[in-house]
Backbone atoms as SQL, in Angstrom:
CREATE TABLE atoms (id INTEGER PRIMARY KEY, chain TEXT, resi INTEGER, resn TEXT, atom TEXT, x REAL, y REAL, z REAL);
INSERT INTO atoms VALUES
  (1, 'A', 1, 'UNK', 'N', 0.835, -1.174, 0.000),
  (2, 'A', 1, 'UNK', 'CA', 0.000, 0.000, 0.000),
  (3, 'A', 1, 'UNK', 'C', 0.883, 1.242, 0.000),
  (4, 'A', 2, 'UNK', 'N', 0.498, 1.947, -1.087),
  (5, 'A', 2, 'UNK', 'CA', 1.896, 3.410, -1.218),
  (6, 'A', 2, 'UNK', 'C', 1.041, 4.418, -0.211),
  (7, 'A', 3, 'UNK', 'N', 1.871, 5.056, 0.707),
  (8, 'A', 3, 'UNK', 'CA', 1.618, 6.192, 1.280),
  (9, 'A', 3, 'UNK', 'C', 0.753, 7.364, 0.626),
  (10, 'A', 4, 'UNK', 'N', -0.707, 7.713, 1.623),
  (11, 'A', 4, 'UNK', 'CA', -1.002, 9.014, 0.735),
  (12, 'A', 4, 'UNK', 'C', 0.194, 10.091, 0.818),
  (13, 'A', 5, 'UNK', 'N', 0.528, 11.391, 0.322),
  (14, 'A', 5, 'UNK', 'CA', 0.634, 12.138, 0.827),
  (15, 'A', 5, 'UNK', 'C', -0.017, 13.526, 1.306),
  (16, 'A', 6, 'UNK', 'N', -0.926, 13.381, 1.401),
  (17, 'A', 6, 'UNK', 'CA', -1.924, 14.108, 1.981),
  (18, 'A', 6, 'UNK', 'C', -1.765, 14.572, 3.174),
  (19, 'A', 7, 'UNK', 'N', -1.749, 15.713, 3.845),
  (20, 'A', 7, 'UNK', 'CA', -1.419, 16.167, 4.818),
  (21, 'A', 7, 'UNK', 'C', 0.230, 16.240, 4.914),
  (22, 'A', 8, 'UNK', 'N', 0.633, 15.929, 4.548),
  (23, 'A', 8, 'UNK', 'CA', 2.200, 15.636, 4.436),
  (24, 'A', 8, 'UNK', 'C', 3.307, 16.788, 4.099),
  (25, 'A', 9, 'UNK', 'N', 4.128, 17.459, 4.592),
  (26, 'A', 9, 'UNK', 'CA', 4.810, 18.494, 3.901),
  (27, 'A', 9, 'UNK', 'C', 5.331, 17.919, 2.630),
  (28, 'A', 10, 'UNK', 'N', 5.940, 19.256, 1.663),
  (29, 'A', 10, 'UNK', 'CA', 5.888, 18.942, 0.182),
  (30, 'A', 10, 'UNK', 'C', 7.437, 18.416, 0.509),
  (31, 'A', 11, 'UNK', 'N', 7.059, 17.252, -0.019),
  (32, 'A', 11, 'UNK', 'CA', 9.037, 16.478, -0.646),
  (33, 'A', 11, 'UNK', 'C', 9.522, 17.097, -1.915),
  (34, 'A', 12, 'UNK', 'N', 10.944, 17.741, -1.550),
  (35, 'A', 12, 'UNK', 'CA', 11.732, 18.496, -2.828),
  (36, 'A', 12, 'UNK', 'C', 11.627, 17.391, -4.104),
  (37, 'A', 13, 'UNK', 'N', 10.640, 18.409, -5.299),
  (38, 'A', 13, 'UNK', 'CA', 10.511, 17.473, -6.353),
  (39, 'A', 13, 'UNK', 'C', 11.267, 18.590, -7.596),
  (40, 'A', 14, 'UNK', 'N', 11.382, 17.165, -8.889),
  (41, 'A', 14, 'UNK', 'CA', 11.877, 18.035, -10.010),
  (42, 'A', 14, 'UNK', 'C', 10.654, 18.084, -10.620),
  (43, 'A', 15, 'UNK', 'N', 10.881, 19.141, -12.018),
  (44, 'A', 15, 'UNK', 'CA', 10.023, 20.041, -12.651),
  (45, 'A', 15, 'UNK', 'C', 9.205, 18.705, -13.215),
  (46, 'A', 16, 'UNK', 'N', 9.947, 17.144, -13.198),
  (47, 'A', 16, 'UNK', 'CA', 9.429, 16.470, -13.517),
  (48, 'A', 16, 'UNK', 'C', 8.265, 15.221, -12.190),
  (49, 'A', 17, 'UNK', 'N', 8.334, 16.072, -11.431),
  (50, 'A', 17, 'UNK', 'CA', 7.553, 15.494, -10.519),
  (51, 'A', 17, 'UNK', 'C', 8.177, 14.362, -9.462),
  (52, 'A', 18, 'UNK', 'N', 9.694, 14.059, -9.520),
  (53, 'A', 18, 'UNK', 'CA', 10.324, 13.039, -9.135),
  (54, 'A', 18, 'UNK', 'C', 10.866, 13.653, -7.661),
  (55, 'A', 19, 'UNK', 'N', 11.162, 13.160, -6.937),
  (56, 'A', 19, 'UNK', 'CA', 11.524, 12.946, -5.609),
  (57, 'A', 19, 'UNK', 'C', 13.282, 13.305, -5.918),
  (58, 'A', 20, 'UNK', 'N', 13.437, 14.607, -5.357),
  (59, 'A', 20, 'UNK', 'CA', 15.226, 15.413, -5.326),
  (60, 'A', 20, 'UNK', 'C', 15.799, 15.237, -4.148),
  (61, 'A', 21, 'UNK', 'N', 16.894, 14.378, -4.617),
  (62, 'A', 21, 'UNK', 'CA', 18.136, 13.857, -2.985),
  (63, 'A', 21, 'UNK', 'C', 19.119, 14.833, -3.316),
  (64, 'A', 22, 'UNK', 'N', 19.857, 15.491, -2.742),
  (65, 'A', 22, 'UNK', 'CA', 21.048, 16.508, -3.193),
  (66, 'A', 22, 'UNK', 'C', 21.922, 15.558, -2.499),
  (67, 'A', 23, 'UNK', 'N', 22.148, 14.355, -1.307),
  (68, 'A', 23, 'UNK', 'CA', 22.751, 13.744, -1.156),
  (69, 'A', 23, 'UNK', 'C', 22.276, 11.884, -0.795),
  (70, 'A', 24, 'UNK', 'N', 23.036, 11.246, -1.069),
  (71, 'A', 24, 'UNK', 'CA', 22.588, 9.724, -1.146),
  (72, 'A', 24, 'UNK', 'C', 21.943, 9.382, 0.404),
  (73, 'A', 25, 'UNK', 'N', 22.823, 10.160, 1.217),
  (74, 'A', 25, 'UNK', 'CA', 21.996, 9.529, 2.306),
  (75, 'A', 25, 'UNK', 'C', 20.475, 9.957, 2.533),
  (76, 'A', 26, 'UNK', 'N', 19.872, 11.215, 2.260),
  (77, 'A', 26, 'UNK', 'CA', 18.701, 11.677, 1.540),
  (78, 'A', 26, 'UNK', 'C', 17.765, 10.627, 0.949),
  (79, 'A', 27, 'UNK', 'N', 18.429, 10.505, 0.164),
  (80, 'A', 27, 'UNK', 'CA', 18.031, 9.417, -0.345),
  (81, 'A', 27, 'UNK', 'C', 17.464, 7.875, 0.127),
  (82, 'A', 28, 'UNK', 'N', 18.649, 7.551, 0.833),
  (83, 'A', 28, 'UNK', 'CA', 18.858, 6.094, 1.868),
  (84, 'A', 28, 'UNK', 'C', 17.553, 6.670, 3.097),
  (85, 'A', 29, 'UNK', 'N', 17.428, 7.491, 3.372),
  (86, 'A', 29, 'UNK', 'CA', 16.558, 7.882, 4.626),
  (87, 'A', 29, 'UNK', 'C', 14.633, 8.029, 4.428),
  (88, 'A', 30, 'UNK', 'N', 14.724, 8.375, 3.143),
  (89, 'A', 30, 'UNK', 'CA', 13.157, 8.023, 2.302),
  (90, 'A', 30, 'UNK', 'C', 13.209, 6.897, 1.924),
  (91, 'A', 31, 'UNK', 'N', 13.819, 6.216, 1.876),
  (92, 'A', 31, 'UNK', 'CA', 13.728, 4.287, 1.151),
  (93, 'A', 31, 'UNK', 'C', 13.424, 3.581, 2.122),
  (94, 'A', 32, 'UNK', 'N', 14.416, 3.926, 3.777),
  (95, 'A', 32, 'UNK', 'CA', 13.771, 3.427, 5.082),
  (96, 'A', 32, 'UNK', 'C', 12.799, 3.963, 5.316),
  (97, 'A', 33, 'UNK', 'N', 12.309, 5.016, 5.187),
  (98, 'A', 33, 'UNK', 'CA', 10.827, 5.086, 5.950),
  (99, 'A', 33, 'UNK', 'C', 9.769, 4.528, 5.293),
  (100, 'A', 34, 'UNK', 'N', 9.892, 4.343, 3.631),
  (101, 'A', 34, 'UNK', 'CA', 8.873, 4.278, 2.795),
  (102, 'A', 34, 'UNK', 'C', 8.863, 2.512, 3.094),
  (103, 'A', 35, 'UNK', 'N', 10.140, 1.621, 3.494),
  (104, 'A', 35, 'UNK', 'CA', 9.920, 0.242, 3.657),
  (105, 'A', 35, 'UNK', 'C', 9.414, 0.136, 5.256),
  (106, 'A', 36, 'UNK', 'N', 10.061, 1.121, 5.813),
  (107, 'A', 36, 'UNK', 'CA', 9.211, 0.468, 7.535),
  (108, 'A', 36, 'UNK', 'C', 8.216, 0.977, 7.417),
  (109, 'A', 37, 'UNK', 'N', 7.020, 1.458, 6.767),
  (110, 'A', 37, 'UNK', 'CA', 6.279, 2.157, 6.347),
  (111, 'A', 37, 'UNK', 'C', 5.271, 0.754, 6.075),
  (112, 'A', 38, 'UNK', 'N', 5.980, 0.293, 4.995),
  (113, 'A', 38, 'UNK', 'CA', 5.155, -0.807, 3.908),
  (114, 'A', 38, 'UNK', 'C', 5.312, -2.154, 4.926),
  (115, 'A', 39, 'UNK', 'N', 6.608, -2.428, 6.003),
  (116, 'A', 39, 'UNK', 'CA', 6.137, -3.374, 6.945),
  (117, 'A', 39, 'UNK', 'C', 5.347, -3.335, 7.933),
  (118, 'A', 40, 'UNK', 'N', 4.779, -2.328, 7.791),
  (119, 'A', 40, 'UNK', 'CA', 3.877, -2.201, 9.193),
  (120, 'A', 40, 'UNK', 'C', 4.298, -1.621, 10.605),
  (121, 'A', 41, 'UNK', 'N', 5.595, -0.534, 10.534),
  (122, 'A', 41, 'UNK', 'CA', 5.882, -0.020, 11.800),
  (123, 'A', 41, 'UNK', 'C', 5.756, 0.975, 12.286),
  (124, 'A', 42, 'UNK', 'N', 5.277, 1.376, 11.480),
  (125, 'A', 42, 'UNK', 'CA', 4.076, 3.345, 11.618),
  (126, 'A', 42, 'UNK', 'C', 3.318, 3.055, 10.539),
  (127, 'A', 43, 'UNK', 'N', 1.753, 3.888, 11.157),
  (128, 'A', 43, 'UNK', 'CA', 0.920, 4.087, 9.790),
  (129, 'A', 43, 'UNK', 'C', 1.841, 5.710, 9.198),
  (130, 'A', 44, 'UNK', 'N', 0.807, 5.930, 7.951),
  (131, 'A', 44, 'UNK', 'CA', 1.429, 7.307, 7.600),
  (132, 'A', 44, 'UNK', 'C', 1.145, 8.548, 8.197),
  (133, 'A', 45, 'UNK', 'N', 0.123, 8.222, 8.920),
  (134, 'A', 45, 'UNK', 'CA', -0.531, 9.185, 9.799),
  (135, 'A', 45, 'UNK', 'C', 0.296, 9.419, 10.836),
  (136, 'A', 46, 'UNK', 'N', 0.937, 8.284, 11.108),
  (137, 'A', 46, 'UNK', 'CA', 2.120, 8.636, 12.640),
  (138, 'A', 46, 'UNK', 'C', 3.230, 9.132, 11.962),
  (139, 'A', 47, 'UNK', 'N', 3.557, 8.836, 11.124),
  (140, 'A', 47, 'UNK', 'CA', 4.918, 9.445, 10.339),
  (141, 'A', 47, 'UNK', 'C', 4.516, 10.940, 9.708),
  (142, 'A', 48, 'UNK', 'N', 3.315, 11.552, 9.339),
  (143, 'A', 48, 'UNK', 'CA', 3.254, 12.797, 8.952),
  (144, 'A', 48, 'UNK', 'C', 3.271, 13.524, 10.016),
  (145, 'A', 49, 'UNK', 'N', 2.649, 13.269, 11.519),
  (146, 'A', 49, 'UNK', 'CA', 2.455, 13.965, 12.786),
  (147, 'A', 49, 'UNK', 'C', 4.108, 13.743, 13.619),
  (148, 'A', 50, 'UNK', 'N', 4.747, 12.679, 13.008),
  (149, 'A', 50, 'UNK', 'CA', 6.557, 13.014, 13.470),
  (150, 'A', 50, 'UNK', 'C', 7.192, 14.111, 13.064),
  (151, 'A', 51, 'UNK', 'N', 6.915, 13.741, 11.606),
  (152, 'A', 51, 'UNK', 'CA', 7.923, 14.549, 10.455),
  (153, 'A', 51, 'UNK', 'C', 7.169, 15.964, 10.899),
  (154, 'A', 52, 'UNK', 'N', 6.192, 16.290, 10.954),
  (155, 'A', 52, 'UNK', 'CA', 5.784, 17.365, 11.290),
  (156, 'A', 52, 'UNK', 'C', 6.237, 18.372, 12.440),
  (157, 'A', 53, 'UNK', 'N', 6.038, 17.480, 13.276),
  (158, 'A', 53, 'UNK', 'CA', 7.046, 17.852, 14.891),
  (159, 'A', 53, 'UNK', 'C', 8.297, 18.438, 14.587),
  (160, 'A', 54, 'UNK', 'N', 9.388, 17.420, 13.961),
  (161, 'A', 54, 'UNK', 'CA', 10.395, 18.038, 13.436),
  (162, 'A', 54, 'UNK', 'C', 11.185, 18.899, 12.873),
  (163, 'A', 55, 'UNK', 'N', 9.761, 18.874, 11.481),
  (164, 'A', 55, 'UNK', 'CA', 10.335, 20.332, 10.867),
  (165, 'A', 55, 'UNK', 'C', 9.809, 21.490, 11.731),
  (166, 'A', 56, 'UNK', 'N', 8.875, 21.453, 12.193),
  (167, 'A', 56, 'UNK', 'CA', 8.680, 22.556, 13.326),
  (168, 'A', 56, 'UNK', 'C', 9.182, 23.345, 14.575),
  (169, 'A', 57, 'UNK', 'N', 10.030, 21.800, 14.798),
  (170, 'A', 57, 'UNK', 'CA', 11.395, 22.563, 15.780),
  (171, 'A', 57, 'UNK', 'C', 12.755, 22.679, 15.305),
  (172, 'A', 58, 'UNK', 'N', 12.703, 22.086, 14.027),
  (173, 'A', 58, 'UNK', 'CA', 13.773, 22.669, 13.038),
  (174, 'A', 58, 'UNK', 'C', 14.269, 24.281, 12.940),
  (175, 'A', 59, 'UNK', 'N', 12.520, 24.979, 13.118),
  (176, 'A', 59, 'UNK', 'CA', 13.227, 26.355, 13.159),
  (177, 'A', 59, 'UNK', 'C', 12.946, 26.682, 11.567),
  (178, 'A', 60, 'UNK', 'N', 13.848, 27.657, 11.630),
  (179, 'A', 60, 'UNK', 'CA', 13.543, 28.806, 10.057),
  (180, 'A', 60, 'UNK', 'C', 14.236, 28.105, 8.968),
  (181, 'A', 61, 'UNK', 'N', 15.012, 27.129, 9.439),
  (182, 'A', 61, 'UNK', 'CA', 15.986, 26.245, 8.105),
  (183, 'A', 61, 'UNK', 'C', 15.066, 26.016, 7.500),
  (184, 'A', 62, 'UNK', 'N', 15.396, 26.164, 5.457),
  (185, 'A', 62, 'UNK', 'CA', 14.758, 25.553, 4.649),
  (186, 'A', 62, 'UNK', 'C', 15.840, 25.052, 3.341),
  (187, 'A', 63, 'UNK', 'N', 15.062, 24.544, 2.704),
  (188, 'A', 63, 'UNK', 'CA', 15.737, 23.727, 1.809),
  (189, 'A', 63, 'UNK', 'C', 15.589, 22.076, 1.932),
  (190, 'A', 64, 'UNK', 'N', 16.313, 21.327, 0.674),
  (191, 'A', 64, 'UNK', 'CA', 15.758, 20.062, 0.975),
  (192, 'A', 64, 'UNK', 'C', 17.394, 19.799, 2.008),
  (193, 'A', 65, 'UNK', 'N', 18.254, 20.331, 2.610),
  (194, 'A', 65, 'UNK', 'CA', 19.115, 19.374, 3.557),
  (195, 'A', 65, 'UNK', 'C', 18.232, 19.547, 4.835),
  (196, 'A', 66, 'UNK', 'N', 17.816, 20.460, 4.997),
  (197, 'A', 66, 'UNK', 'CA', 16.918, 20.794, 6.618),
  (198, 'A', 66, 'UNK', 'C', 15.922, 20.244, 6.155),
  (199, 'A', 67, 'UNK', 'N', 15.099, 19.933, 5.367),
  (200, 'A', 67, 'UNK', 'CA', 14.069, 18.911, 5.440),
  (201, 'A', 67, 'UNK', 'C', 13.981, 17.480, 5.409),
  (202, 'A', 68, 'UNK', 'N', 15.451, 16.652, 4.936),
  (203, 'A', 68, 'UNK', 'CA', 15.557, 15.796, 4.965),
  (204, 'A', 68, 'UNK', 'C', 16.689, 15.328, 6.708),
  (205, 'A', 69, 'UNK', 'N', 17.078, 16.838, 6.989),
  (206, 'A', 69, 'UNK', 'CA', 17.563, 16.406, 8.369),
  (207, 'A', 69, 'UNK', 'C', 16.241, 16.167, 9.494),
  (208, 'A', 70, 'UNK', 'N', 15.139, 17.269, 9.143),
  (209, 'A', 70, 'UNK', 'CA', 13.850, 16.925, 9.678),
  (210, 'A', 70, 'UNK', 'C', 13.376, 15.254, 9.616),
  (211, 'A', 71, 'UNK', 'N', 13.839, 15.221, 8.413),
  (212, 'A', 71, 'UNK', 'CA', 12.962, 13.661, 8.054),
  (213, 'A', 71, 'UNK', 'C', 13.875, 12.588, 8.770),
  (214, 'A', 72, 'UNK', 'N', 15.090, 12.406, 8.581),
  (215, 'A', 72, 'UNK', 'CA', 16.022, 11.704, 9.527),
  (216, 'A', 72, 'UNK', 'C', 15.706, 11.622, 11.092),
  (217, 'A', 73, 'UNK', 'N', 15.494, 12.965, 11.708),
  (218, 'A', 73, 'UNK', 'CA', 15.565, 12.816, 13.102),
  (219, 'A', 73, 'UNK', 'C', 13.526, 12.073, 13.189),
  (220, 'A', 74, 'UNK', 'N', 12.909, 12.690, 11.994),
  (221, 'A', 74, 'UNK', 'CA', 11.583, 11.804, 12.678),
  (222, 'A', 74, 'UNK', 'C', 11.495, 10.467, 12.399),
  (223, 'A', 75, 'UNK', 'N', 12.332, 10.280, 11.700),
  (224, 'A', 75, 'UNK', 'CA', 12.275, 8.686, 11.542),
  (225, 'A', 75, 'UNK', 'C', 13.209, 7.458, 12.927),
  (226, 'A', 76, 'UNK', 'N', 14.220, 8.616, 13.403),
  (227, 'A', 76, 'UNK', 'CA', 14.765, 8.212, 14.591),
  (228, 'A', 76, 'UNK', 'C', 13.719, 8.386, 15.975),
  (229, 'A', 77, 'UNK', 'N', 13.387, 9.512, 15.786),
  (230, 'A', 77, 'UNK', 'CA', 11.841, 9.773, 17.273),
  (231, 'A', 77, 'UNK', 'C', 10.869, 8.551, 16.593),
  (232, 'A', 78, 'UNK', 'N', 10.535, 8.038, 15.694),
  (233, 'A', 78, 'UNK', 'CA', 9.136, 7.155, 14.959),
  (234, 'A', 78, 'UNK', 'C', 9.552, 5.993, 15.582),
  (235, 'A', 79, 'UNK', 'N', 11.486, 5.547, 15.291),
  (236, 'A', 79, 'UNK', 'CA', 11.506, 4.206, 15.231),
  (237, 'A', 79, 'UNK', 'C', 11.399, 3.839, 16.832),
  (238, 'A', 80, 'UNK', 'N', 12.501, 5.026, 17.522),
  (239, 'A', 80, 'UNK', 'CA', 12.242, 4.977, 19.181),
  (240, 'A', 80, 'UNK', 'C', 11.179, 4.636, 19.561),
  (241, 'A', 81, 'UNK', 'N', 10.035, 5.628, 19.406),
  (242, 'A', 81, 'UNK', 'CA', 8.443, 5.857, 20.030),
  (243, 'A', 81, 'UNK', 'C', 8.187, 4.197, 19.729),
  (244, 'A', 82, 'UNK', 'N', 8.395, 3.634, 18.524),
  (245, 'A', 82, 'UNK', 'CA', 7.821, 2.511, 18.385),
  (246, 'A', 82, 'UNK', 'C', 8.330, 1.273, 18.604),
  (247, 'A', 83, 'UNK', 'N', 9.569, 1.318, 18.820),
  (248, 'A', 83, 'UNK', 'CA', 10.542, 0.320, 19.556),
  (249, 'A', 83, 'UNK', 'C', 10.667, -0.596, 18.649),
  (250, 'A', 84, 'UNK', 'N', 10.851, -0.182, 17.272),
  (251, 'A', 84, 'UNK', 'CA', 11.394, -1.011, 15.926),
  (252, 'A', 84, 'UNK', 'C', 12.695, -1.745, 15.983),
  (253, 'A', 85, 'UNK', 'N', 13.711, -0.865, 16.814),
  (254, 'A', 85, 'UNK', 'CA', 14.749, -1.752, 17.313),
  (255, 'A', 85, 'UNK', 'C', 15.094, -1.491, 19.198),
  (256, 'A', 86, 'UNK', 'N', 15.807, -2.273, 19.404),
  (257, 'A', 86, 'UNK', 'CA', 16.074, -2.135, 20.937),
  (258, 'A', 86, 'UNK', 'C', 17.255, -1.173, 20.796),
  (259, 'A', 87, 'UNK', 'N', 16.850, -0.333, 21.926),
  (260, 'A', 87, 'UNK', 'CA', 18.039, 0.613, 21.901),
  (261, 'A', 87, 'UNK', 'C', 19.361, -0.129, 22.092),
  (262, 'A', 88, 'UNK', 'N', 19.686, -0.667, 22.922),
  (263, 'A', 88, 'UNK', 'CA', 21.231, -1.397, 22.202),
  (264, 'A', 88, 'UNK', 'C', 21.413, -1.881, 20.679),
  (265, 'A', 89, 'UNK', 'N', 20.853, -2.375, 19.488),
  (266, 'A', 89, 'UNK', 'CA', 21.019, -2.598, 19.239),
  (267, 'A', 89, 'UNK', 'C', 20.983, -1.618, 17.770),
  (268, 'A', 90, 'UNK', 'N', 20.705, -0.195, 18.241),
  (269, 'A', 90, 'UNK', 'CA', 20.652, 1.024, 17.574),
  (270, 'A', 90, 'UNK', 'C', 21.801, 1.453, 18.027),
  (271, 'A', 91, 'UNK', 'N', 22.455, 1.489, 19.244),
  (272, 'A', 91, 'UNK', 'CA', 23.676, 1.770, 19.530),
  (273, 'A', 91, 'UNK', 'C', 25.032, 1.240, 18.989),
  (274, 'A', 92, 'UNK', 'N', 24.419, -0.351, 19.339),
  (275, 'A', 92, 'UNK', 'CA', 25.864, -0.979, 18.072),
  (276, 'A', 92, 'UNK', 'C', 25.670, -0.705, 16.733),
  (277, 'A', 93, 'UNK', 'N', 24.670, -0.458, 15.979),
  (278, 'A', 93, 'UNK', 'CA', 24.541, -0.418, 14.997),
  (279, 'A', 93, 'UNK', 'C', 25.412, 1.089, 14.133),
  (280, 'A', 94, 'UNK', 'N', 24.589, 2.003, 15.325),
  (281, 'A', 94, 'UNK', 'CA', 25.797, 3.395, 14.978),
  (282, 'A', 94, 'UNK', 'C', 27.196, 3.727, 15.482),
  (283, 'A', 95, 'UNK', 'N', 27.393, 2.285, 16.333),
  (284, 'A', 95, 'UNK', 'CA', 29.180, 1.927, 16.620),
  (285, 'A', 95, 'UNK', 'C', 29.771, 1.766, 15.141),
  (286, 'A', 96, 'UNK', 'N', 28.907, 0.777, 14.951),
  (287, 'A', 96, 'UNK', 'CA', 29.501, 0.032, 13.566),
  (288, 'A', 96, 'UNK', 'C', 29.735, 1.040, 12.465),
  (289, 'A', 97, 'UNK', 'N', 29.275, 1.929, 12.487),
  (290, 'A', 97, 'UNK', 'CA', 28.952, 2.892, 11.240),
  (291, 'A', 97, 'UNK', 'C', 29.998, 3.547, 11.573),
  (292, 'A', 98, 'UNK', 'N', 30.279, 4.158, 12.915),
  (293, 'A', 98, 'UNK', 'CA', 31.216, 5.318, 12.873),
  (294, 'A', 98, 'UNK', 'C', 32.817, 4.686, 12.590),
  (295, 'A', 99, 'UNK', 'N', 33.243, 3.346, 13.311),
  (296, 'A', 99, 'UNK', 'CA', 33.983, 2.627, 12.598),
  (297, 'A', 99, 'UNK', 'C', 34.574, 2.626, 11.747),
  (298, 'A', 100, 'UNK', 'N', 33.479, 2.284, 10.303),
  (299, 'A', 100, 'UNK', 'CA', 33.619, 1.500, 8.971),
  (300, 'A', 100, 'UNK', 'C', 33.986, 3.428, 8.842),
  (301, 'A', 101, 'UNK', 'N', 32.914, 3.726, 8.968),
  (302, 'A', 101, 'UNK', 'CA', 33.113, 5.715, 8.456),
  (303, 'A', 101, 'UNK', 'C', 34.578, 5.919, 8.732),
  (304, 'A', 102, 'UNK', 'N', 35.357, 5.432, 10.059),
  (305, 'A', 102, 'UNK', 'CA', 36.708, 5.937, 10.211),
  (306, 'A', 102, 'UNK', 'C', 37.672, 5.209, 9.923),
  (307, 'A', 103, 'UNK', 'N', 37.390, 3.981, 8.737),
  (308, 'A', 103, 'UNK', 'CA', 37.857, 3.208, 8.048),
  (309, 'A', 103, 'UNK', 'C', 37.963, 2.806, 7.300),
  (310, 'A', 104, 'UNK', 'N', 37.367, 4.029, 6.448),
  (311, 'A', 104, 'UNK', 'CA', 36.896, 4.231, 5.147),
  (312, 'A', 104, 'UNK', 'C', 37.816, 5.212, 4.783),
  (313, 'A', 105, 'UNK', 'N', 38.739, 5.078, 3.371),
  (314, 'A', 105, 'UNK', 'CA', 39.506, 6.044, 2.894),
  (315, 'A', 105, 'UNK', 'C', 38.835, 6.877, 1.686),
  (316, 'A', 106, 'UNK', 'N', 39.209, 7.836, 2.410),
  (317, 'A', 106, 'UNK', 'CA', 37.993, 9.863, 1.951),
  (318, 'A', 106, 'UNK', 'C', 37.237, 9.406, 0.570),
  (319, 'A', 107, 'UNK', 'N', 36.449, 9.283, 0.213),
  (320, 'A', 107, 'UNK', 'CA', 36.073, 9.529, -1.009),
  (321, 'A', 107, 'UNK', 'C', 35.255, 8.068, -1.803),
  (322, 'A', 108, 'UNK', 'N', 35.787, 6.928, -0.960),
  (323, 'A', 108, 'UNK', 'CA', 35.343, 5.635, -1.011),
  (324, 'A', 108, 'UNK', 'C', 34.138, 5.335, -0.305),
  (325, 'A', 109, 'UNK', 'N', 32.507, 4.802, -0.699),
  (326, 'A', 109, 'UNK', 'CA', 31.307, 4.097, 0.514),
  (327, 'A', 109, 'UNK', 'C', 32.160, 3.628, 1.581),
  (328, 'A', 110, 'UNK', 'N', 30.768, 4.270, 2.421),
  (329, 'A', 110, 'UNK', 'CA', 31.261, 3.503, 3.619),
  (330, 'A', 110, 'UNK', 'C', 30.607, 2.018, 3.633),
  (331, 'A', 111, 'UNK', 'N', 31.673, 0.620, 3.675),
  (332, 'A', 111, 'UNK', 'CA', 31.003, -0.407, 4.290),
  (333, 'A', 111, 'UNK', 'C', 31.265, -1.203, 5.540),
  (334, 'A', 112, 'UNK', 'N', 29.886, -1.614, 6.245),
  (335, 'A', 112, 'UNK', 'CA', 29.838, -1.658, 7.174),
  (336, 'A', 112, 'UNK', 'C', 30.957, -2.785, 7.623),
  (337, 'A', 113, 'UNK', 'N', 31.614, -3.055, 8.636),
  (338, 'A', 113, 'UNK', 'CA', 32.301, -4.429, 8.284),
  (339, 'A', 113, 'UNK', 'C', 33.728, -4.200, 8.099),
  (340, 'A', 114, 'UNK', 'N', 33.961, -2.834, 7.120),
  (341, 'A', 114, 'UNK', 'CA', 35.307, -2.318, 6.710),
  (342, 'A', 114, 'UNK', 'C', 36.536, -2.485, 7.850),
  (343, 'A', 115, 'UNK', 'N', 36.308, -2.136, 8.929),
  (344, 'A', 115, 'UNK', 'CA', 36.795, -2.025, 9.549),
  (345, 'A', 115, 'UNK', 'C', 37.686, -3.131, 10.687),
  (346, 'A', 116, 'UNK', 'N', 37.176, -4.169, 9.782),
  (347, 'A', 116, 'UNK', 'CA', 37.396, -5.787, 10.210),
  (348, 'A', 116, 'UNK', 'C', 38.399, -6.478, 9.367),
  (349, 'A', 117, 'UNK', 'N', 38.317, -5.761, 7.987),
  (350, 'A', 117, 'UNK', 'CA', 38.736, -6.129, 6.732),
  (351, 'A', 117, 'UNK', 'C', 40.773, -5.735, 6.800),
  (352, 'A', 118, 'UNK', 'N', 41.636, -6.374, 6.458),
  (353, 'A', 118, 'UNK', 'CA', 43.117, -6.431, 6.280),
  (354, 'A', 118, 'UNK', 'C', 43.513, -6.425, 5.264);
């Protein structure tokens, strides 16, 4: 079932109607919500009344990086509120990341794991 967006603030689109990431993780952060979305771990109604919260205490920032930093932190308050993962295991998870991130040479993806690798 695809999300209405109805009620929903406007997602940065092109002249062609498509959904604008200025960066991949942008990107990566609408693909998770739109799949925990489609498994059943917020309706869209709880995710428009997050995202909403967010950009609202976001403040005067606009553009799509402050709206997609909006959308990041409500998808972190959504997954919390709903206990999609156990907080430890959101903690190792962003161990792991900062890691591979500081084991990652400049300019190369980060993968997760990297940091294991010889």
């Amino acid at each position: 079932m695809k999300p209405s967006e109805e009620g929903m603030p406007s997602i940065p689109r092109s002249a062609d109607g498509e959904p604008v990431f200025a960066a991949p993780w942008q990107a990566a952060v609408f693909a998770m919500t739109l799949a925990l979305h489609e498994k059943g771990a917020f309706t869209w109604g709880e995710w428009a009344e997050a995202l909403g919260r967010e950009i609202a205490a976001s403040g005067p920032e606009s553009g799509a990086d402050a709206y997609y930093r909006a959308w990041l932190a409500a998808l972190e308050a959504i997954t919390r509120k709903k206990r999609v993962l156990d907080p430890s295991e959101i903690a190792e998870r962003r161990d792991a990341w900062d890691r591979a991130a500081r084991a990652t040479p400049h300019g190369e993806p980060i993968v997760l794991g990297r940091e294991r690798q010889t």
